[in-house]
Every structure is written in structure tokens, then in C-alpha cells.
C-alpha positions as CSV (number, residue, x, y, z in Angstrom):
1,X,4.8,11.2,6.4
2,X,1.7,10.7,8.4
3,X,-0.8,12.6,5.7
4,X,0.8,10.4,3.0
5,X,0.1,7.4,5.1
6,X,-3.2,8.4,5.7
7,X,-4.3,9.3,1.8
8,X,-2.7,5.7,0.7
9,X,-4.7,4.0,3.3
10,X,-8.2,5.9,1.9
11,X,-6.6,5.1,-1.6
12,X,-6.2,1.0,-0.5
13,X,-9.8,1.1,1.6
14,X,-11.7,2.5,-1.2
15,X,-10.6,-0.4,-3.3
16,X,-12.4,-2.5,-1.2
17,X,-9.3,-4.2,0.9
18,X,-10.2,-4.3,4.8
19,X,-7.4,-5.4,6.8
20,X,-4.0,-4.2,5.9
21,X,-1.4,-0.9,6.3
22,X,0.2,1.0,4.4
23,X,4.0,1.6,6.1
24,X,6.4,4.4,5.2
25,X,10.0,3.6,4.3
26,X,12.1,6.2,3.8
27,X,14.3,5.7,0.2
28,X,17.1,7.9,-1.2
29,X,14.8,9.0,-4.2
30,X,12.1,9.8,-2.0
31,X,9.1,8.1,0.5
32,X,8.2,4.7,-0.1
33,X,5.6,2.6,0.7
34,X,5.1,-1.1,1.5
35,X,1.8,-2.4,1.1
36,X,0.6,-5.4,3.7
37,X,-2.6,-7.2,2.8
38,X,-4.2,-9.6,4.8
39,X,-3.3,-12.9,3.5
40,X,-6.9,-14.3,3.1
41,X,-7.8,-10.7,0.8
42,X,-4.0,-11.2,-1.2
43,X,-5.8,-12.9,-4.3
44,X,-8.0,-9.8,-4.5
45,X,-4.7,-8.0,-5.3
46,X,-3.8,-10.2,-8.2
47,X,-6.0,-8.1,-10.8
48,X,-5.7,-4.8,-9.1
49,X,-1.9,-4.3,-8.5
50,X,-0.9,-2.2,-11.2
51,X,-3.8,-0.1,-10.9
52,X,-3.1,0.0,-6.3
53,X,0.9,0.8,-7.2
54,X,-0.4,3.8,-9.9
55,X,-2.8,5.2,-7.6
56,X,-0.6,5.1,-4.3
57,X,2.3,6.4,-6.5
58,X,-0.2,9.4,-8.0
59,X,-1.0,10.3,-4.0
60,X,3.3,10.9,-3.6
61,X,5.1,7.8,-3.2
62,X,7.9,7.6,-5.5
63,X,8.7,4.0,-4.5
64,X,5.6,1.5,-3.4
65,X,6.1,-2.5,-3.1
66,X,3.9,-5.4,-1.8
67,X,4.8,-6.7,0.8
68,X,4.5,-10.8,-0.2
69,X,4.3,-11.7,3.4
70,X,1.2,-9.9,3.9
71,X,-0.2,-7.8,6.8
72,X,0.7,-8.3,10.4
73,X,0.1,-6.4,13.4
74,X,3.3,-6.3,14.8
């Protein structure tokens, strides 16, 4: 779980977002991912979320989802 973690976060970094995580969830079909983005860098996402959920499901994800709250540390 870790190394997925760890390739989605490169993925989500190299398309230029700076604060957020990447957290595993475990789903019947497979691992999952929920996406938090700092809220100030969520309209960033706008024109890029198809291309962020592709990517992050190409690296082994079988389920990913933004998380509309955003990124927070705890």
C-alpha cells in the first residue's frame, strides 16, 4: 500500500499540486484512493481531473475519488 501511495503522490506532485495526500482505502474490488487537495489549489483540479483519476488509476488504483472537502492534516 505504501509504494502505491508513494507513486500517486509523484503522479499528483508532478502535475504541479503542492499541498495535498493521496490516502489508501481499502475496497472490495481492490485499493482505492482518495485524493485531498488544498482548498486554495482545488480550482486547479477543475481542468485536470479526468486526466489525475486516469493517471492515478494507470499507477494501480482500481477505485480513486476526490475528496470535495479537500486536504487536511489530521
Amino acid at each position: 500500500a505504501l509504494a502505491l501511495i508513494e507513486r500517486g503522490e509523484v503522479l499528483v506532485r508532478a502535475m504541479g499540486f503542492r499541498v495535498f495526500r493521496v490516502r489508501y482505502v481499502e475496497r472490495p474490488g481492490g485499493p482505492g484512493a482518495r485524493v485531498q487537495i488544498a482548498p486554495d489549489e482545488m480550482p486547479g483540479l477543475a481542468s485536470r481531473e479526468e486526466e489525475l483519476l486516469g493517471a492515478l488509476r494507470e499507477v494501480g488504483f482500481h477505485y480513486v475519488e476526490i475528496d470535495p472537502s479537500g486536504y487536511r492534516s489530521a
